[in-house]
C-alpha positions, 0 to 999 in steps of 0.5 A: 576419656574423651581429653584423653584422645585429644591429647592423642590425636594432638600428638598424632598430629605432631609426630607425622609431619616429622616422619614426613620430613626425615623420609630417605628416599632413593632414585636409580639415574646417571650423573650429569655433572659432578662439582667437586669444588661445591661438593655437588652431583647433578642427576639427569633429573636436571636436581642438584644433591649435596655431598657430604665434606668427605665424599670421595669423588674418585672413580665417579664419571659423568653418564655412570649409571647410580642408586643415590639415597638422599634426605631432604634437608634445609630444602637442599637434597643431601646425598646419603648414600651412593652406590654405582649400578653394574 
C-alpha cells in the first residue's frame, strides 16, 4: 500500500507541471504594432506574440482593441486565437 501511493504521488508530481506548461491563456488589450514580415503583433503590454505562417493580417490596424488567446511555447508566446472586440 504504502509503495502504491509513492507511485501516485510520483505520478501527481509529473503530470502537474505539464498542465502548467500547455495552459492557454487570454488578455483583452490594443495592438501596438503589427510585423507582418516576422509574423509577429506586439500587445500594449510592451509583449511580443507569434503568429502562425497562415494568419491573415488583413483588416488588423494598430490601436484596434482584441481578445488574444495564446500559449507558451519554446518561452515564445504564440498566438491561438485573435478576435477583435466591438
Amino acid at each position: 500500500m504504502r509503495l502504491l501511493l509513492l507511485n501516485i504521488a510520483a505520478l501527481v508530481a509529473l503530470i502537474v507541471p505539464m498542465t502548467v506548461l500547455a495552459q492557454n491563456n487570454t488578455i483583452e488589450t490594443t495592438i501596438k504594432a503589427i510585423d507582418v514580415t516576422r509574423l509577429t503583433i506586439t500587445l500594449a503590454d510592451g509583449k511580443t506574440y507569434q503568429v502562425p505562417a497562415e494568419f491573415n493580417f488583413n483588416g488588423l490596424t494598430v490601436g484596434e482593441k482584441v481578445s488574444v488567446s495564446y500559449s507558451l511555447v519554446d518561452g515564445k508566446r504564440v498566438i491561438d486565437d485573435l478576435d477583435v472586440e466591438d
